[in-house]
Each structure stands twice: as structure tokens, then as C-alpha cells.
C-alpha positions, 0 to 999 in steps of 0.5 A: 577655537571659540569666536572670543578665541578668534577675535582676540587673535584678529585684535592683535593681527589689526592692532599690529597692521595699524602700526609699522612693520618693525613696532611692536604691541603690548599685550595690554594694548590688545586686552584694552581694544577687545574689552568693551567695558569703561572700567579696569575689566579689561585686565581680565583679557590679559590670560587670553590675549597671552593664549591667542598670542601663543597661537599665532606664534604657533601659526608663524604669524607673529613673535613674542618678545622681551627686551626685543627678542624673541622668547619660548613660552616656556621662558616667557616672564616679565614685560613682553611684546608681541610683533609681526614674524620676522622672516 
């Protein structure tokens, strides 16, 4: 795993610690805080911030969601969300 890699996954994890337990992220909201530019170049994180989701799911520390359940990368499609693991 790259460092741009690691960052992404710790922009989801800090952007879900900002919030309540049961809210929930989109992942744009983390595609706009990793991005450090003023323009729309932040839409080009969208891929890896969906990637670094996947892996922290594969961890057990975090659910990607749809309509408010959680979904397999497999049948991921339309608007998701990324939350806290529910254990």
C-alpha cells in the first residue's frame, strides 16, 4: 500500500471519528477533504477513495452502505455511504 493509499483510509477513519457513531460519510466528502487543490480535481479521488473504502471494510473497520445497508463490492451501484462497522 502506497502512502496516498494510507492517507485516504485515514481521511475516511478521521472524517467518521468527526461525526456520530451511527452517521454516516459520503464518499465525496472524503474525495474533497484529501484534495488540495480549489478546482473540481477532487473528483479524481473519487476511484481511490472507493478502493481505500473496499480495504477498510476488508479490515472490519468500516460498511459501505446503500439505501442504509450494507452492500458487497460486488453488488455495489448508485449512491453509497461509508459508515463505522456495526458490531
Amino acid at each position: 500500500m502506497t502512502d496516498p493509499d494510507q492517507r485516504l483510509e485515514q481521511t475516511i477513519m478521521r472524517l467518521l471519528g468527526q461525526r456520530a457513531d451511527t452517521s454516516s460519510i459520503c464518499p465525496s466528502d472524503a474525495a474533497r477533504a484529501a484534495y488540495e487543490g480549489d478546482d473540481d480535481g477532487w473528483r479524481d479521488l473519487m476511484e481511490p477513495v472507493r478502493r481505500a473504502a473496499w480495504r477498510l471494510v476488508a479490515a472490519g473497520e468500516v460498511e459501505v452502505t446503500r439505501a442504509g445497508r450494507p452492500v458487497e463490492e460486488s453488488e455495489a451501484r448508485g449512491p453509497l455511504r461509508i459508515r463505522r462497522a456495526r458490531r
